[in-house]
C-alpha positions, -999 to 999 in steps of 0.1 A, spaced: 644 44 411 633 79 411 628 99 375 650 126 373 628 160 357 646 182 336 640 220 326 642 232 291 658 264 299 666 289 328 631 301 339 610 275 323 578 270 344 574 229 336 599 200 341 599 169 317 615 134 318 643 126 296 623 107 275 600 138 263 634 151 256 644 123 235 612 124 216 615 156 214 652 157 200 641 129 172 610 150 160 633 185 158 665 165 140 685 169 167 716 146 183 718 164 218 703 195 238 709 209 269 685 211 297 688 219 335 686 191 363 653 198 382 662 194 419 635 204 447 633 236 458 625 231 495 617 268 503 587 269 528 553 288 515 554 276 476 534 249 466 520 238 436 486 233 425 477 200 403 445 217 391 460 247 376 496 237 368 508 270 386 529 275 421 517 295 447 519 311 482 505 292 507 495 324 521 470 331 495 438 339 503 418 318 472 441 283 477 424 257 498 392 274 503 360 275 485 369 305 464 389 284 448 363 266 417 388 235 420 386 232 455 386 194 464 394 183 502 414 154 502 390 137 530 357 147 510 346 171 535 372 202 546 408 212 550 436 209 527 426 202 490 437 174 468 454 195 439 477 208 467 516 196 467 545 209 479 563 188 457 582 221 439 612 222 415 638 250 404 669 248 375 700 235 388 729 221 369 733 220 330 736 189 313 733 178 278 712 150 269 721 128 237 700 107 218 727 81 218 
């Protein structure tokens, strides 16, 4: 089965599972909280990069090149590097989470 991500808020820049939310509800005392469904944003050009935690345009100069100091081809010699994914989430829905 395939984890569902979730978003702490509108504009957040990370996704969690619902279990970091659960943890995170039992260490702040609380019983619910509402987050946003992560679903895939499947707009062409954005990626995101592993290394660096951050999106980008795939039209950027730096990305996938040696100007880049975590450059790291996949196949250990050239071409696309191995921090690359387009594997990119925005906020959908609201839902509240319960600890119950």
């Amino acid at each position: 089965m395939k984890k569902q991500y979730y978003f702490a808020s509108i504009g957040a820049e990370y996704c969690y599972t619902k279990e970091y939310f659960i943890e995170r509800m039992k260490q702040e005392g609380l019983e619910e909280i509402e987050v946003y469904k992560a679903v895939p944003d499947t707009e062409k050009g954005i990626f995101w990069c592993k290394a660096i935690q951050e999106c980008g345009v795939d039209s950027s100069s730096s990305c996938g090149t040696k100007n880049c100091e975590d450059y790291e081809p996949r196949n250990g010699k050239n071409g696309c590097c191995k921090h690359y994914s387009t594997r990119v989430y925005r906020w959908g829905e609201a839902v509240k989470l319960t600890l119950n």
